[in-house]
N, C-alpha and C positions, 0 to 999 in steps of 0.2 A: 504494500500500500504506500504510495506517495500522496504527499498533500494535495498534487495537482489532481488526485484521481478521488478527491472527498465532495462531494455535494455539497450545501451549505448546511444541510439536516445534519449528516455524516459527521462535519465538521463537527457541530456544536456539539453531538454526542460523547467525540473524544475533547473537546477542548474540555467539557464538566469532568468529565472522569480524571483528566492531566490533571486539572484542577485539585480535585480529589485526593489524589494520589499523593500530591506538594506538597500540601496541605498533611498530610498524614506525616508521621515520622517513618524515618527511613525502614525500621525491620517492620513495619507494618503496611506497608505499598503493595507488597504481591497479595495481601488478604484483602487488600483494597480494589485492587484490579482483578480480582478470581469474582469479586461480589458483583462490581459494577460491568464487567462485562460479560457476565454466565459462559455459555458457551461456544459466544464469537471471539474463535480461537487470531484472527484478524489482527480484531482491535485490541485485544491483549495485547498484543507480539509487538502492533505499533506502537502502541503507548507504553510499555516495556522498555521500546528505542530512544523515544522521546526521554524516559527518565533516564535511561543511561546517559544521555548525554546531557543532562540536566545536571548530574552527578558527576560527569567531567569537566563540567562549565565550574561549577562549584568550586570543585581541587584546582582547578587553572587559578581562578578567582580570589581563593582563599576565605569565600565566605556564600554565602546560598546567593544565587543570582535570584533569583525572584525579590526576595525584598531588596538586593540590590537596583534591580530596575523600578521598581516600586517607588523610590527613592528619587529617581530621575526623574520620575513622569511629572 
């Protein structure tokens, strides 16, 4: 799944869930993403991707990008 390949529906499905997921502390993400996406093994896999690199942005950063950007806006 690329982004270019998500509808706007699609989108906002995984954008709540990424959400979701950030939002949760880290050993609790895969119980987050087993609930919120049952058995669209998919949207797992993507948002899985997304948080990995969510979690290399972090370690580059030295601190969580999201409230970093948070910050900025």
């Amino acid at each position: 799944m690329r982004p270019s390949d998500l509808d706007p529906t699609r989108w906002r499905e995984v954008d709540t869930v990424l959400e979701k997921a950030l939002e949760a502390p880290p050993d609790l993400r895969s119980s987050v993403l087993a609930e919120a996406c049952g058995s669209d093994e998919e949207m797992r896999a993507y948002i899985a991707g997304l948080l990995g690199d969510a979690e290399q942005a972090d370690a580059f950063f030295g601190e969580p990008v999201s409230p970093l950007g948070a910050t900025l806006l």
